[in-house]
FIKOLZA-1660 file (N, C-alpha, C; in steps of 0.1 Angstrom, whole numbers, plus 5000, padded with zeros to 4 digits):
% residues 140
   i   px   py   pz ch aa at
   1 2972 3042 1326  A  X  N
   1 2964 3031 1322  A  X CA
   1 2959 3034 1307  A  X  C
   2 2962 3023 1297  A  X  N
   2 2955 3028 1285  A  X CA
   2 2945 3019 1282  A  X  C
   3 2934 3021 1272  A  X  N
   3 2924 3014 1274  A  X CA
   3 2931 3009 1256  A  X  C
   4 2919 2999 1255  A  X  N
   4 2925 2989 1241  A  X CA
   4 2924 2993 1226  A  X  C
   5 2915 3007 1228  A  X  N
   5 2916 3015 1217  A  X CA
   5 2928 3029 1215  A  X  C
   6 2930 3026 1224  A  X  N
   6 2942 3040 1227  A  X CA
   6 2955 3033 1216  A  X  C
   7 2958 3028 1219  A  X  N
   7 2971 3018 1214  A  X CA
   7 2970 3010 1204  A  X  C
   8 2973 3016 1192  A  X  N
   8 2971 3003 1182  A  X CA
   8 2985 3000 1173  A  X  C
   9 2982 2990 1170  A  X  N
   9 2998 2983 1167  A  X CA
   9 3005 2994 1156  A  X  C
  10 3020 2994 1164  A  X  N
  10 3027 3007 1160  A  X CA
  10 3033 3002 1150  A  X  C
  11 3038 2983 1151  A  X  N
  11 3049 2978 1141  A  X CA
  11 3051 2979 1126  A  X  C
  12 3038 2978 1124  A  X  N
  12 3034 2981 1110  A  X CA
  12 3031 2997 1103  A  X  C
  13 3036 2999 1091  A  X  N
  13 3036 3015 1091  A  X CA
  13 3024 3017 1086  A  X  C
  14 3016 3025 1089  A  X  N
  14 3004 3032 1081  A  X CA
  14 3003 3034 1067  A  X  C
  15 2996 3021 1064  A  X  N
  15 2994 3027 1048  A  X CA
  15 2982 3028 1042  A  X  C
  16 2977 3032 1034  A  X  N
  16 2967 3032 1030  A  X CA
  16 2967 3027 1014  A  X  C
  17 2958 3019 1009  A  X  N
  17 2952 3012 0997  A  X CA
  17 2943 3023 0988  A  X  C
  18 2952 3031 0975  A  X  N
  18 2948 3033 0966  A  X CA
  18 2940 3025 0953  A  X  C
  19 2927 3026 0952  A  X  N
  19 2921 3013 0939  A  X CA
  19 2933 3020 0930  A  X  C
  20 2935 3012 0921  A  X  N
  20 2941 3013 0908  A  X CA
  20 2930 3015 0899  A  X  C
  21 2937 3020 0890  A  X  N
  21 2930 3031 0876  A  X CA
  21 2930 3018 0864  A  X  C
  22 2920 3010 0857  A  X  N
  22 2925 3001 0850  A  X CA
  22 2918 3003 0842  A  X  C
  23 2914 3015 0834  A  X  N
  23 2907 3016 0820  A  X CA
  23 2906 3037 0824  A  X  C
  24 2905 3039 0812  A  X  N
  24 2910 3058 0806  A  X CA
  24 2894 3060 0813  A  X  C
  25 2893 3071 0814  A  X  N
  25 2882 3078 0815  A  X CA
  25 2868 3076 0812  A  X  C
  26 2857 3077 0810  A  X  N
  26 2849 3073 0804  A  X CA
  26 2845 3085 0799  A  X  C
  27 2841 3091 0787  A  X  N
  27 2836 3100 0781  A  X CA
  27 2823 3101 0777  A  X  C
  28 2813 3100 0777  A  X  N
  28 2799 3100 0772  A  X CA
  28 2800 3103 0758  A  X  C
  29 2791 3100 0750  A  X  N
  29 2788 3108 0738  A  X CA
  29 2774 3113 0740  A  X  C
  30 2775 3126 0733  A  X  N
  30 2762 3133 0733  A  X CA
  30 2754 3132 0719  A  X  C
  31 2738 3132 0722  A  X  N
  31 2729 3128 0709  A  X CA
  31 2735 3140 0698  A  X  C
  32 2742 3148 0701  A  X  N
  32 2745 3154 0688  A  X CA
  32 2754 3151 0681  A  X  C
  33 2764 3139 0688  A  X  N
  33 2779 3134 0683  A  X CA
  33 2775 3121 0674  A  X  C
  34 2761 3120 0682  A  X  N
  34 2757 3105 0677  A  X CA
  34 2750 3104 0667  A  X  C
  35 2743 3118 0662  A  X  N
  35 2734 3122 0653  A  X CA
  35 2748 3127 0642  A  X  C
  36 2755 3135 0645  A  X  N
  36 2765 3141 0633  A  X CA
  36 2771 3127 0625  A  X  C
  37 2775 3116 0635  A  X  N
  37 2780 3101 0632  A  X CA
  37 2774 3096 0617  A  X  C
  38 2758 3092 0627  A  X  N
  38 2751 3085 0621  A  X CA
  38 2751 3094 0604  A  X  C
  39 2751 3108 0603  A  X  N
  39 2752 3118 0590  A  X CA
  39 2761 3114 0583  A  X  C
  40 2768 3117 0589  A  X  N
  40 2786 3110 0583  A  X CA
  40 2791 3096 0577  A  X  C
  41 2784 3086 0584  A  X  N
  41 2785 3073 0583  A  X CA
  41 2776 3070 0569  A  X  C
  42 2765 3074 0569  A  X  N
  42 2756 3072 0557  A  X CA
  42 2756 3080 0547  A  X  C
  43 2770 3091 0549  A  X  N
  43 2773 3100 0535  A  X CA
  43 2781 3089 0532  A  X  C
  44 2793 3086 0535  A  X  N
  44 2800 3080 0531  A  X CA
  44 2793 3068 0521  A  X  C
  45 2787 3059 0527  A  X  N
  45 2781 3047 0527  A  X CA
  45 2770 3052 0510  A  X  C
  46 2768 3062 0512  A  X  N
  46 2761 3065 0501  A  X CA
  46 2771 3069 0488  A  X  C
  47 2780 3073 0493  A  X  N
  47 2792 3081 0479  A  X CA
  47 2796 3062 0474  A  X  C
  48 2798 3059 0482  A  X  N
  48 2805 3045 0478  A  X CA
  48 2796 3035 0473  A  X  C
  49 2783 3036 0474  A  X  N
  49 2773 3026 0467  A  X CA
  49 2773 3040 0455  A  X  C
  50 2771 3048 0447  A  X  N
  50 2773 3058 0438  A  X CA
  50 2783 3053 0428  A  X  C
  51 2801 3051 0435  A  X  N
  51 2808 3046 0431  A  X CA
  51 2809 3036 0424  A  X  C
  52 2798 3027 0427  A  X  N
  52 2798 3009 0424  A  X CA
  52 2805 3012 0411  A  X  C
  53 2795 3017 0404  A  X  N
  53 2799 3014 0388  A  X CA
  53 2805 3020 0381  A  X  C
  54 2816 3025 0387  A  X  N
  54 2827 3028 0379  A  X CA
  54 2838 3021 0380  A  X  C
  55 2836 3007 0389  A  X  N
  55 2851 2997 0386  A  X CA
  55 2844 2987 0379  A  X  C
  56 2855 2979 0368  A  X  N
  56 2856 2973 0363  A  X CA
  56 2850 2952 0368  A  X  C
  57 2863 2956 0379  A  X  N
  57 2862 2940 0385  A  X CA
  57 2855 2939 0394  A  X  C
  58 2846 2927 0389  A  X  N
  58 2836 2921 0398  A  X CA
  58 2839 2920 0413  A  X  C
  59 2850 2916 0417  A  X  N
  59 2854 2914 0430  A  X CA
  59 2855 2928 0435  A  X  C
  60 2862 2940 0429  A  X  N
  60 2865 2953 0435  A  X CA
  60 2848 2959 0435  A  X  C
  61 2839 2957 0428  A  X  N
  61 2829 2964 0427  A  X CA
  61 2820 2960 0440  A  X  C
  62 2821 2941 0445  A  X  N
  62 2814 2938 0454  A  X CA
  62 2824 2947 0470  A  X  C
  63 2831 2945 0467  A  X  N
  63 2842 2955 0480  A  X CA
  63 2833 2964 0481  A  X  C
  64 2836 2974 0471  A  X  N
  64 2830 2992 0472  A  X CA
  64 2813 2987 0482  A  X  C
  65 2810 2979 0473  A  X  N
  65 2794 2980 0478  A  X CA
  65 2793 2974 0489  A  X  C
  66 2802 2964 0498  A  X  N
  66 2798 2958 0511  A  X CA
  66 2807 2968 0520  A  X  C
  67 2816 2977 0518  A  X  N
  67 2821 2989 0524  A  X CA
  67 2813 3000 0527  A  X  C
  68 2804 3002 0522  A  X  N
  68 2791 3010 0517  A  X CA
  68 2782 3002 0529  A  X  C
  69 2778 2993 0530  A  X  N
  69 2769 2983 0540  A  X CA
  69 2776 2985 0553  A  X  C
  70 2793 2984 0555  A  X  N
  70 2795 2982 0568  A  X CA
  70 2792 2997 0573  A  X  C
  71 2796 3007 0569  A  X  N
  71 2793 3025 0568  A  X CA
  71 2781 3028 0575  A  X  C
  72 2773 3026 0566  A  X  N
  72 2754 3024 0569  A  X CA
  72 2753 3016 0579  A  X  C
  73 2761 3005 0587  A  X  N
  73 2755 2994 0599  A  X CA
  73 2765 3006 0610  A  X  C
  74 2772 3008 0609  A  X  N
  74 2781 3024 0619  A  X CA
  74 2771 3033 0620  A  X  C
  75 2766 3036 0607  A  X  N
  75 2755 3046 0609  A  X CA
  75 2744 3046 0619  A  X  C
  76 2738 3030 0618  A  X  N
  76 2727 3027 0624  A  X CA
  76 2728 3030 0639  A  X  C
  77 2742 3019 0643  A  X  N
  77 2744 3023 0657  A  X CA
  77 2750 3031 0661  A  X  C
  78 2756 3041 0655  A  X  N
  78 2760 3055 0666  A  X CA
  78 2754 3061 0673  A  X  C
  79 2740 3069 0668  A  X  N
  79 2735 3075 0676  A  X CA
  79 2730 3067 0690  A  X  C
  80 2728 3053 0693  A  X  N
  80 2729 3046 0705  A  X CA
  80 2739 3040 0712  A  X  C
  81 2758 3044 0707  A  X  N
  81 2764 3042 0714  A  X CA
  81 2768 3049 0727  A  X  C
  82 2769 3052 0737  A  X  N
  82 2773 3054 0745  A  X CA
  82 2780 3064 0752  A  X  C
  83 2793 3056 0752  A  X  N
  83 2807 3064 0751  A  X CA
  83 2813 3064 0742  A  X  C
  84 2823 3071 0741  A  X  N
  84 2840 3072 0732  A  X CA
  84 2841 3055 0732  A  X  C
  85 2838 3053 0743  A  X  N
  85 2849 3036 0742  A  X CA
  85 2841 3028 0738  A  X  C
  86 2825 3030 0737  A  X  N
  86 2819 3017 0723  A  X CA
  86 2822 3025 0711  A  X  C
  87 2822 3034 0709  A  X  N
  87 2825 3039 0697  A  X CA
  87 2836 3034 0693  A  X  C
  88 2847 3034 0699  A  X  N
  88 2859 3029 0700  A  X CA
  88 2857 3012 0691  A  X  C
  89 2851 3007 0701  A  X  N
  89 2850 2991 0699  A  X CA
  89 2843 2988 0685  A  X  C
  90 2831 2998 0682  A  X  N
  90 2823 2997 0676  A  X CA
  90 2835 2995 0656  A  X  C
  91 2841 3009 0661  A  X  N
  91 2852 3014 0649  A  X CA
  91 2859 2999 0649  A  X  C
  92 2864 2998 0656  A  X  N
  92 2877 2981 0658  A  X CA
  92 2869 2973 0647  A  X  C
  93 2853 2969 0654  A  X  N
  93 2846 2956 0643  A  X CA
  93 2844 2959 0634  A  X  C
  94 2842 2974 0626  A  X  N
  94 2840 2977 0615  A  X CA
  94 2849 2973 0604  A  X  C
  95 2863 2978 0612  A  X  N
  95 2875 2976 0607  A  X CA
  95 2878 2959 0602  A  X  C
  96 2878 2950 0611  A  X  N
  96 2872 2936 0610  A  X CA
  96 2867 2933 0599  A  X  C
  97 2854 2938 0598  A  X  N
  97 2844 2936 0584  A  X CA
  97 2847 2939 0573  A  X  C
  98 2856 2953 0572  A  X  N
  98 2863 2957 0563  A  X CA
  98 2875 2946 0558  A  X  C
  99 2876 2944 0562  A  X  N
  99 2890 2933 0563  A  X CA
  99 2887 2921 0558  A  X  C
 100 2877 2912 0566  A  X  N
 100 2868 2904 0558  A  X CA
 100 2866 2905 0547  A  X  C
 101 2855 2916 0547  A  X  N
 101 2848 2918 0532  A  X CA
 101 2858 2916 0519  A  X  C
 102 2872 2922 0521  A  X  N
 102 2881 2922 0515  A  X CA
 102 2888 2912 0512  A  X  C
 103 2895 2905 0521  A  X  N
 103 2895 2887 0513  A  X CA
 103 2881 2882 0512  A  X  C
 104 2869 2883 0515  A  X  N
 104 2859 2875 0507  A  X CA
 104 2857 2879 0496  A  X  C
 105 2856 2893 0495  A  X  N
 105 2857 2896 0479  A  X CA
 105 2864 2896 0470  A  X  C
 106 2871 2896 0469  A  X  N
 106 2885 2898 0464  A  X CA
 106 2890 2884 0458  A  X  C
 107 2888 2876 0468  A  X  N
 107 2892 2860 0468  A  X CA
 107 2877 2852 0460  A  X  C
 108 2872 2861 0460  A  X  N
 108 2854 2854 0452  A  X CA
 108 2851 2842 0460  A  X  C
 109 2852 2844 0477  A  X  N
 109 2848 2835 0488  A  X CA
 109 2834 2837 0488  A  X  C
 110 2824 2836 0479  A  X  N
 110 2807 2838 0483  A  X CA
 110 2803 2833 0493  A  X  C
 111 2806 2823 0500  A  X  N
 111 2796 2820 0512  A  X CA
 111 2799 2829 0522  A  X  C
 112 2815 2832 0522  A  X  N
 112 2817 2844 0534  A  X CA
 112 2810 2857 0534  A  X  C
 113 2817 2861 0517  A  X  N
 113 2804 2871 0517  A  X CA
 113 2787 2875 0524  A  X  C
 114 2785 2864 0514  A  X  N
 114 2768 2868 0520  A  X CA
 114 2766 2865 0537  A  X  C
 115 2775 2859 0543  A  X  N
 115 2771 2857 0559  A  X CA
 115 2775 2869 0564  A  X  C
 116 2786 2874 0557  A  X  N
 116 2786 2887 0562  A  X CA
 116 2780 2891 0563  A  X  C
 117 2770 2898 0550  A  X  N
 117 2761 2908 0546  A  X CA
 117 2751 2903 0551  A  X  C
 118 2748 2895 0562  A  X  N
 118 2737 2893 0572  A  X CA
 118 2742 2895 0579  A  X  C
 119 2754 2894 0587  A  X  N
 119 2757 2898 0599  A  X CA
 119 2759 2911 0603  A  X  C
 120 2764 2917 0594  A  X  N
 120 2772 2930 0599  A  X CA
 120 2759 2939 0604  A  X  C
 121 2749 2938 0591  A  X  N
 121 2736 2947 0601  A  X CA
 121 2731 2940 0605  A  X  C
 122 2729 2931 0613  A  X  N
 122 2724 2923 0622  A  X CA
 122 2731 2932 0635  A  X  C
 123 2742 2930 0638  A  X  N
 123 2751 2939 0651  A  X CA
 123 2745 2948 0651  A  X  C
 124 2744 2955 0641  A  X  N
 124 2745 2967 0642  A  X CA
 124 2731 2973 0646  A  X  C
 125 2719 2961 0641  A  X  N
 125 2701 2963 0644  A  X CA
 125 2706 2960 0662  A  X  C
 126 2713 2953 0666  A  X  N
 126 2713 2946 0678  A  X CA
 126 2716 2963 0690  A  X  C
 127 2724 2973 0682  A  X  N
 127 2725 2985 0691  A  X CA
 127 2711 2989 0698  A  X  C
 128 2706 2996 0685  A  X  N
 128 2693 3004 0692  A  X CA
 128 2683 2996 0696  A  X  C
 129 2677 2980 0692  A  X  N
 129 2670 2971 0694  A  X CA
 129 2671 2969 0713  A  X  C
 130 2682 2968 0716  A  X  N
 130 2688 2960 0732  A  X CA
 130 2689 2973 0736  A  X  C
 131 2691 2981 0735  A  X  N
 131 2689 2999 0743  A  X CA
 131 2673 2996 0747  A  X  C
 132 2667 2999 0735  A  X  N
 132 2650 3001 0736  A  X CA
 132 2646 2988 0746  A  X  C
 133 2650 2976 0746  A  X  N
 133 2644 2964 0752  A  X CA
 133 2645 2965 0766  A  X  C
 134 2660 2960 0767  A  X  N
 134 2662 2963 0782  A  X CA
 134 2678 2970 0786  A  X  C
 135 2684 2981 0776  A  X  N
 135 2694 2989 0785  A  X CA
 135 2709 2979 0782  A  X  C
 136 2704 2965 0775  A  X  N
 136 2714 2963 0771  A  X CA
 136 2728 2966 0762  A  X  C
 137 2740 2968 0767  A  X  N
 137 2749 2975 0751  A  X CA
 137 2757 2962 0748  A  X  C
 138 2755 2965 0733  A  X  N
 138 2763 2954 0724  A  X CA
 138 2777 2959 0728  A  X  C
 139 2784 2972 0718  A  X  N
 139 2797 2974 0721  A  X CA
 139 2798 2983 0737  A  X  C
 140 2802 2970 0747  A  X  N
 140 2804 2977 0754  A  X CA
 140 2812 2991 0760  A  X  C
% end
């Protein structure tokens, strides 16, 4: 006699459901990675506003100096990024701005410009601002 737990359906083969892996590891950053950052980000940002005036063209001079701003907005928010992977993200938009800045400047697009140069440190106030508030992260 078997009872209804003894016996369970043989037809089907025993498998088991592994979650899938769908993003790398997460890495933490530590306040010393984020502190060395923020050092590094506003050396740079400082050599290149220095720089300003030794080019010639108006357009290449406004580059140097809004490459210098996007540096200093990296700066700002490193030491409140996270992980590797906002840093990550954080690098990507910089890259962006860089890119921008460069046909706005270049192309003597002024309105792009200056929206930039409100925005970029705007994001960048938005890191440690939303940490301190409520735990929110910009670059996720």
């Amino acid at each position: 006699m078997t009872t209804p737990f003894a016996r369970a359906n043989t037809s089907a083969p025993a498998t088991t459901s592994v979650p899938v892996k769908t993003s790398a590891p997460v890495r933490d950053l530590t306040k010393a990675i984020g502190g060395g950052l923020f050092v590094l980000f506003w050396a740079v940002a400082i050599v290149l506003w220095v720089l300003v005036g030794q080019f010639e063209d108006p357009g290449l001079r406004g580059f140097v100096a809004d490459a210098g701003l996007v540096f200093a907005s990296l700066g700002v928010a490193a030491p409140f990024l996270a992980t590797s992977r906002s840093l990550t993200i954080a690098l990507g938009w910089a890259a962006v701005a860089l890119g921008l800045f460069a046909l706005a400047d270049l192309g003597q697009v002024t309105v792009i410009v200056y929206l930039l140069r409100m925005f970029v440190p705007l994001v960048a106030l938005l890191a440690p601002v939303n940490k301190f508030v409520n735990g929110y992260r910009v670059f996720v």
